[in-house]
MIVEX-86785 format. One record per residue: residue number from 0; residue in three letters; x, z, y of N, C-alpha, C in turn. Coordinates in Angstrom, 1 decimal, m for minus. Layout:
<nodes>
+-----+------+--------+--------+--------+--------+--------+--------+--------+--------+--------+
|  nr | rest |    npx |    npz |    npy |   capx |   capz |   capy |    cpx |    cpz |    cpy |
+-----+------+--------+--------+--------+--------+--------+--------+--------+--------+--------+
| NUM |  ALA |      X |      Z |      Y |      X |      Z |      Y |      X |      Z |      Y |
...
+-----+------+--------+--------+--------+--------+--------+--------+--------+--------+--------+
</nodes>
This chain:
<nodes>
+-----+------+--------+--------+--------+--------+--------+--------+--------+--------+--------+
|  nr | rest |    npx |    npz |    npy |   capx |   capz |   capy |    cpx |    cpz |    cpy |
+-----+------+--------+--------+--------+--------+--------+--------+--------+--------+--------+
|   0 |  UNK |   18.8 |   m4.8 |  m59.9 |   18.5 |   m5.3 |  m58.6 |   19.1 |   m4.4 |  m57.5 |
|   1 |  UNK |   19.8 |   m5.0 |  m56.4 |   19.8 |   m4.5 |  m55.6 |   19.7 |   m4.9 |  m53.8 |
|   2 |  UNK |   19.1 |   m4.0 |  m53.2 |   18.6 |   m4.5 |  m51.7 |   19.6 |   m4.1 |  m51.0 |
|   3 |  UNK |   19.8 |   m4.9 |  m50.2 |   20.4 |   m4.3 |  m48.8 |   19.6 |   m4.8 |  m47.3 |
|   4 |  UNK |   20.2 |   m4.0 |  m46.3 |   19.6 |   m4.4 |  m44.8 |   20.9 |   m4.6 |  m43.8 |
|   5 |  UNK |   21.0 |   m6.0 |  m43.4 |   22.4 |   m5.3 |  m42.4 |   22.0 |   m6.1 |  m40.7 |
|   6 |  UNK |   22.9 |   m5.8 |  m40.4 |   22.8 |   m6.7 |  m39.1 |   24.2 |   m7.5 |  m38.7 |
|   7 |  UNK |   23.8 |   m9.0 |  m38.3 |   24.8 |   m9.5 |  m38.1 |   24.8 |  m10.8 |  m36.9 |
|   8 |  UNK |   25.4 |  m10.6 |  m36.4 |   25.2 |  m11.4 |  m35.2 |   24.1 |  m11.2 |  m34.1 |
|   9 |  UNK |   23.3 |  m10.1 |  m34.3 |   22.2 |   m9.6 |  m33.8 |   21.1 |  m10.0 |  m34.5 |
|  10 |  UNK |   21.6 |  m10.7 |  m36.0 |   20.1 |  m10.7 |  m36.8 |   20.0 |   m9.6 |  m37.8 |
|  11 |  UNK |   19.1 |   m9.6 |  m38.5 |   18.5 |   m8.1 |  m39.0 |   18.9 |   m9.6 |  m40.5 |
|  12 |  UNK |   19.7 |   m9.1 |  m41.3 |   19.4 |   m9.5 |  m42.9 |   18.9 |   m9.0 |  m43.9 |
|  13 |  UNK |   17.9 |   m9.2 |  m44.5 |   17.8 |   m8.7 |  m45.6 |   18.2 |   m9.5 |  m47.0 |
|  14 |  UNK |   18.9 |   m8.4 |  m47.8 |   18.9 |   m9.3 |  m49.1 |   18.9 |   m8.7 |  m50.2 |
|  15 |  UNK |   18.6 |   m9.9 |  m51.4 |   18.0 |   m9.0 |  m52.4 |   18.9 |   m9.7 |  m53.5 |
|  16 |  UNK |   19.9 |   m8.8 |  m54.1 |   20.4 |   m9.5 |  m55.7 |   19.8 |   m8.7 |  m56.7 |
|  17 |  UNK |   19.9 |   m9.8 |  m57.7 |   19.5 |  m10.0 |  m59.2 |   21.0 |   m9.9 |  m59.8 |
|  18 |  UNK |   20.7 |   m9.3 |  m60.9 |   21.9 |   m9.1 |  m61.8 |   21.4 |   m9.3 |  m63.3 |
|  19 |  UNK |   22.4 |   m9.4 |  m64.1 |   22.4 |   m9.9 |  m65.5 |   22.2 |   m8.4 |  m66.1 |
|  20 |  UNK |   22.1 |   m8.5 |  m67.5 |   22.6 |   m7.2 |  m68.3 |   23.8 |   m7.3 |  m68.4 |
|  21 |  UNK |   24.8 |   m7.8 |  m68.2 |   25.8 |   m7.5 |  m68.4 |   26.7 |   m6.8 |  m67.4 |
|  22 |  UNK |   26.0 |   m7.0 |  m66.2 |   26.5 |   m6.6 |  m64.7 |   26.8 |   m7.5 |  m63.9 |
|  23 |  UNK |   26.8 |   m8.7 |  m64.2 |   27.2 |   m9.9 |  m63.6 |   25.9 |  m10.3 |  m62.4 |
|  24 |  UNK |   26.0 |  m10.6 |  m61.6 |   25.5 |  m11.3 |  m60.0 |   24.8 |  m12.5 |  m60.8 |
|  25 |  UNK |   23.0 |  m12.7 |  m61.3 |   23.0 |  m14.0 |  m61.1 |   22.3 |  m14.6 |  m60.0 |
|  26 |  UNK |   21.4 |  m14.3 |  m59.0 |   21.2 |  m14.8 |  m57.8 |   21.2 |  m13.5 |  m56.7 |
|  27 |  UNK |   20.8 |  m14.7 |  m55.7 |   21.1 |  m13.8 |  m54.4 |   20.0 |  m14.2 |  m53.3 |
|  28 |  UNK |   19.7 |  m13.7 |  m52.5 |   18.4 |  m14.2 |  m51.8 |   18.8 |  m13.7 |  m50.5 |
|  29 |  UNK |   18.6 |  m14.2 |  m49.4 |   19.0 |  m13.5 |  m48.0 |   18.0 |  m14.2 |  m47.1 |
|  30 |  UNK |   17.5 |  m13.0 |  m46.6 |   16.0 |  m13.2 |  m45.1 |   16.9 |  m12.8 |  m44.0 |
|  31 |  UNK |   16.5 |  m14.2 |  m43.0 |   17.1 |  m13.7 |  m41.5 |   15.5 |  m13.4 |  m41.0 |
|  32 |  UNK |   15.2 |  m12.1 |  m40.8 |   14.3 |  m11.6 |  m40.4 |   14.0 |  m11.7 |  m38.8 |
|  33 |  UNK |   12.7 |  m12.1 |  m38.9 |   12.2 |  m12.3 |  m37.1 |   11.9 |  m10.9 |  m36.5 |
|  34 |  UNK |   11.9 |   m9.5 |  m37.7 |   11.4 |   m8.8 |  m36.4 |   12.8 |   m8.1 |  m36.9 |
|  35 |  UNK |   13.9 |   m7.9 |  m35.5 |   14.7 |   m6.7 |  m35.5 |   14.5 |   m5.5 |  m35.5 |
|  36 |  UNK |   13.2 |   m5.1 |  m35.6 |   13.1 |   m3.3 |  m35.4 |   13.2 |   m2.7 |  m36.5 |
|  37 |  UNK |   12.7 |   m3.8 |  m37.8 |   13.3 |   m2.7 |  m38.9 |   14.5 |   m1.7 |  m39.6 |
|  38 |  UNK |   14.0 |   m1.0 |  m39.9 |   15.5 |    0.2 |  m39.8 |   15.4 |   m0.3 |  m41.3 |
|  39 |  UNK |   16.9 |    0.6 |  m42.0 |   17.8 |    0.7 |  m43.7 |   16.7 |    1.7 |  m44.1 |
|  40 |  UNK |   15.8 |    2.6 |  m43.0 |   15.1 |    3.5 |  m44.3 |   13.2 |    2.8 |  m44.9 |
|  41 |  UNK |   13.4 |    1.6 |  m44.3 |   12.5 |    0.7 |  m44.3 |   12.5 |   m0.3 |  m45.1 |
|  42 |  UNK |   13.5 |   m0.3 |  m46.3 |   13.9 |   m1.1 |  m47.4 |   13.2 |   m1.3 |  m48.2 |
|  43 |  UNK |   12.3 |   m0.1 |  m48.8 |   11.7 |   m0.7 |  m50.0 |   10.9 |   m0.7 |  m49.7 |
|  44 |  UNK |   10.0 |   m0.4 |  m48.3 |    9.0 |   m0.9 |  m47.6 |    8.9 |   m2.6 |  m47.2 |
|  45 |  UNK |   10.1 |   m2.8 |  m46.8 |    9.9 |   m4.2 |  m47.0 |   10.2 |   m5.0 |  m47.8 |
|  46 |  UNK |   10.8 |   m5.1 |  m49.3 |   10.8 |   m5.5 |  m50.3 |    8.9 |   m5.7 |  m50.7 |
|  47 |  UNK |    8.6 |   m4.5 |  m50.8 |    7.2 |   m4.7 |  m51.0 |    6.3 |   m5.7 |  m50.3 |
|  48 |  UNK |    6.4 |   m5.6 |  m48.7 |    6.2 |   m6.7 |  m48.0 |    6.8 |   m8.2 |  m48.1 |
|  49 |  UNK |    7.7 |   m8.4 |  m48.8 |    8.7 |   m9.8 |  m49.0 |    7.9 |  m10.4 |  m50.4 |
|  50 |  UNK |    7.3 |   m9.0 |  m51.4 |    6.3 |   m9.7 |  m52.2 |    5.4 |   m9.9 |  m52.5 |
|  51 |  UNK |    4.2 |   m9.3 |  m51.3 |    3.7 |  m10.0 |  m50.9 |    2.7 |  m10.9 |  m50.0 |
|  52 |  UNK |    4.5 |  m11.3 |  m49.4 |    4.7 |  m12.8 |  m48.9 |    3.8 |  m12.4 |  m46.8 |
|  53 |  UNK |    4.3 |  m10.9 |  m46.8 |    3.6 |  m10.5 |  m45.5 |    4.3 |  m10.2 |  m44.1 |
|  54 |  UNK |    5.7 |  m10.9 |  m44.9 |    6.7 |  m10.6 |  m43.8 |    7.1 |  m11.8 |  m42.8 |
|  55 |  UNK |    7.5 |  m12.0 |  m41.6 |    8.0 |  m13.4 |  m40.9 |    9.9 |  m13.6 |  m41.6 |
|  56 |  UNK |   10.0 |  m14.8 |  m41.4 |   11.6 |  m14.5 |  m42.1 |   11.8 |  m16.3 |  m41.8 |
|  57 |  UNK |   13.3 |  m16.5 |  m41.7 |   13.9 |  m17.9 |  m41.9 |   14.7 |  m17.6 |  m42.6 |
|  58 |  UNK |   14.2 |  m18.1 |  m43.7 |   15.1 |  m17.3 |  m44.8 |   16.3 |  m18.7 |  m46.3 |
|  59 |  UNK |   17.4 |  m18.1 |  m46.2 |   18.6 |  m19.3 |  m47.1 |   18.2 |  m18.2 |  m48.4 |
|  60 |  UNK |   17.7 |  m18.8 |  m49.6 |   17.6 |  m19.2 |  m50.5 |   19.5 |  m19.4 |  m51.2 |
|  61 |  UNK |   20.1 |  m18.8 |  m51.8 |   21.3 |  m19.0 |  m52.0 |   21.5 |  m18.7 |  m53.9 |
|  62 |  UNK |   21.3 |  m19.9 |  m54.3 |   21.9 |  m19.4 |  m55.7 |   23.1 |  m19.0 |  m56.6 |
|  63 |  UNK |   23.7 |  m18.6 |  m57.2 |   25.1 |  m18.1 |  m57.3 |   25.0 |  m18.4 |  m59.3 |
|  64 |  UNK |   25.9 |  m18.6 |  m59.2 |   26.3 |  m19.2 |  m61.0 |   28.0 |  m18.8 |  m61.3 |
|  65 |  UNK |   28.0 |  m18.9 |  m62.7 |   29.1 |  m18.9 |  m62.9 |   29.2 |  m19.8 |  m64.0 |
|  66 |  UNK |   30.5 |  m20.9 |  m63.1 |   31.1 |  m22.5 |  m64.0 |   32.3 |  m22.2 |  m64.2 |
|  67 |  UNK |   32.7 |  m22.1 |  m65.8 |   34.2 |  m22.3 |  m66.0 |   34.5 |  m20.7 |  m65.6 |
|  68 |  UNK |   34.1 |  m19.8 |  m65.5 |   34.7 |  m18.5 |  m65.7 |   34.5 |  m18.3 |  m63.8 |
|  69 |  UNK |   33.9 |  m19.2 |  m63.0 |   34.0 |  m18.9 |  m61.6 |   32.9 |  m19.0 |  m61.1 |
|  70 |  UNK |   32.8 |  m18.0 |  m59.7 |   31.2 |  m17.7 |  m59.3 |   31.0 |  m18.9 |  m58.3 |
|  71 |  UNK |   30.3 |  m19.8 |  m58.4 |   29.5 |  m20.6 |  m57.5 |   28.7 |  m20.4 |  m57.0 |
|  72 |  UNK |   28.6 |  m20.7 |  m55.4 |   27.0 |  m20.5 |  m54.5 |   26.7 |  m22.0 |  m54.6 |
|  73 |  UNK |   25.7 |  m22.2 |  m53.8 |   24.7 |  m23.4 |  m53.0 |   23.6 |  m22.8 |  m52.6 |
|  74 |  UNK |   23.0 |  m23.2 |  m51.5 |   22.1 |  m23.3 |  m50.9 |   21.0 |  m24.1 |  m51.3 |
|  75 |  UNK |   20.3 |  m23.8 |  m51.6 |   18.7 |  m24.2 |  m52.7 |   17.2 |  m24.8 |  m51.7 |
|  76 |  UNK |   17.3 |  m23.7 |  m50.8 |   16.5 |  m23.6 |  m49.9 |   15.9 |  m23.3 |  m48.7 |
|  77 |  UNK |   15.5 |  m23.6 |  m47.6 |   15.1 |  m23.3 |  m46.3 |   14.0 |  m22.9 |  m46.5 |
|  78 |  UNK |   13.4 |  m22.0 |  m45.8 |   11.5 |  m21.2 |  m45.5 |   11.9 |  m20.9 |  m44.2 |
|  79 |  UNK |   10.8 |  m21.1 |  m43.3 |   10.7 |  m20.5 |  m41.8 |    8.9 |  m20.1 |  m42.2 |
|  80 |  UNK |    9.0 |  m18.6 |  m41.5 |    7.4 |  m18.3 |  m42.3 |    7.0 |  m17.1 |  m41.1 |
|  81 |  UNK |    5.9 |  m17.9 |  m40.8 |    5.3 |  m17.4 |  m39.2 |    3.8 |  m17.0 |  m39.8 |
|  82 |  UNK |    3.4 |  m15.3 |  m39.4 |    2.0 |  m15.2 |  m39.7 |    1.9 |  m15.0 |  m41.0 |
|  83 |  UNK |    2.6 |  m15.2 |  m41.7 |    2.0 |  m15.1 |  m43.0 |    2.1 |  m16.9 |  m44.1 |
|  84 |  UNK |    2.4 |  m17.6 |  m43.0 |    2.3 |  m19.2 |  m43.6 |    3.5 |  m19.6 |  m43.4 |
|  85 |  UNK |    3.9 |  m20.5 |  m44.2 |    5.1 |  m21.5 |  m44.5 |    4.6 |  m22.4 |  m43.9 |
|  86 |  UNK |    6.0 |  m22.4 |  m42.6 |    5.8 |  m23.5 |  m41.8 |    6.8 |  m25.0 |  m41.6 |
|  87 |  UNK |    7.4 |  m24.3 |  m42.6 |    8.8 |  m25.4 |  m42.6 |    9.6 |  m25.1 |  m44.1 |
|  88 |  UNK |    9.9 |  m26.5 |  m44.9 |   10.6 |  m26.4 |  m46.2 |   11.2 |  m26.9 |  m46.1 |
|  89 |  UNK |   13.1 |  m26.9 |  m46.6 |   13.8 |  m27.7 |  m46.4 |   14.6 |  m27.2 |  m47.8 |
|  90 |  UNK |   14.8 |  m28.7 |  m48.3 |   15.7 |  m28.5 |  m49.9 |   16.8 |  m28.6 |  m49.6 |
|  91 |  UNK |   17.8 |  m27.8 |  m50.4 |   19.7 |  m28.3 |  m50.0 |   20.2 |  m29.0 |  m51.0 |
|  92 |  UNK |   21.2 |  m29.1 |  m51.5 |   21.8 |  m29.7 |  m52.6 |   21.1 |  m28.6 |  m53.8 |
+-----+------+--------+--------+--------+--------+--------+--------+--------+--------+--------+
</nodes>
């Protein structure tokens, strides 16, 4: 597993990949976080908070595969999560 924290566009992202035993990428998960103040040394402070389920976030859901020797994404799912509650679901392909 690994976390990262970055900023982009003035959003704070967090993300978290899953890996195989073999080394291979199998998903990926990315939070556009509501609050900007968190810092990189606040990482596995919020991981802990992401499980559980205590953080605000609009968060893509992004799954990643490999077809035919090639890495595929899609977009799985939408969460917008205010307070602590799921206020919005949206499925993608």
């Amino acid at each position: 597993m690994k976390l990262n924290l970055a900023q982009k566009n003035d959003k704070k992202i967090f993300t978290i990949e899953i890996y195989q035993a073999n080394g291979k990428l199998s998903s990926r998960s990315e939070y556009e976080l509501k609050d900007k103040n968190i810092e990189k040394n606040e990482i596995k402070k919020l991981y802990e908070l992401e499980k559980l389920g205590k953080i605000d976030y609009s968060s893509k859901i992004i799954e990643q595969y490999y077809e035919n020797g090639n890495l595929k994404s899609r977009l799985t799912d939408i969460h917008t999560k205010e307070n602590g509650k799921l206020i919005n679901e949206e499925c993608g392909e």
